[in-house]
C-alpha positions in Angstrom: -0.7 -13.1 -3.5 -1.5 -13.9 0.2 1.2 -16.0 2.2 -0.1 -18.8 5.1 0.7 -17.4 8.7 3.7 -20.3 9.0 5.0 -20.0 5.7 7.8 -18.4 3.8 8.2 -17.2 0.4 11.5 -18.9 -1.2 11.5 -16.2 -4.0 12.0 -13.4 -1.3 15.3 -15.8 -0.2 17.1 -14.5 -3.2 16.5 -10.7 -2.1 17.9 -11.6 1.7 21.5 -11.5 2.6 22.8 -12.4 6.1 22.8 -8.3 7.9 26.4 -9.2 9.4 27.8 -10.8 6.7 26.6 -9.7 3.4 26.1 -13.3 2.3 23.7 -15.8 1.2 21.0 -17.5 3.1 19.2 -20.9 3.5 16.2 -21.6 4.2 15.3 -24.3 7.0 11.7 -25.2 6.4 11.0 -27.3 9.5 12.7 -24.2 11.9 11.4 -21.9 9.9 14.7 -20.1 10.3 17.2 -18.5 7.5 20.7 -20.0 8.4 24.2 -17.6 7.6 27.0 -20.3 8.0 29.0 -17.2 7.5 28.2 -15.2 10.7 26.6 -18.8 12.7 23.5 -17.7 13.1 19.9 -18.8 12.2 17.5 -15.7 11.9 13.8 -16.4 12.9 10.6 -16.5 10.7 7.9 -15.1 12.6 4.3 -14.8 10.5 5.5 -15.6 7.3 8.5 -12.4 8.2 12.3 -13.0 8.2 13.1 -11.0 11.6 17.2 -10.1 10.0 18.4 -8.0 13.4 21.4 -9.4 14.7 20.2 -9.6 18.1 17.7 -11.8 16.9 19.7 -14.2 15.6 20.5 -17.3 17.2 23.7 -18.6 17.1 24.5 -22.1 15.7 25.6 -25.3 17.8 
């Protein structure tokens, strides 16, 4: 199965969990970011890849 450069594959959501926090994720289409409400952060998708390093994350307003 090949993935679009800009787009995200929902299934993997279920096999992602926030690298801080240990919790779920959501998934913000029109960032393309995964949100953890838990730890405040939104974790970039770059390429189709969620990029889960802490340092990446940016932190919610």
């Amino acid at each position: 199965m090949s993935v679009a450069p800009n787009s995200f594959d929902r299934r993997m959501l279920e096999a992602l969990i926030c690298p801080l926090t240990q919790t779920r994720l959501e998934y913000d289409a029109d960032a393309q970011e995964l949100i953890s409400r838990a730890a405040n952060l939104a974790f970039p998708i770059r390429n189709g890849i969620p990029v889960m390093l802490v340092d990446e994350g940016r932190v919610l307003e």
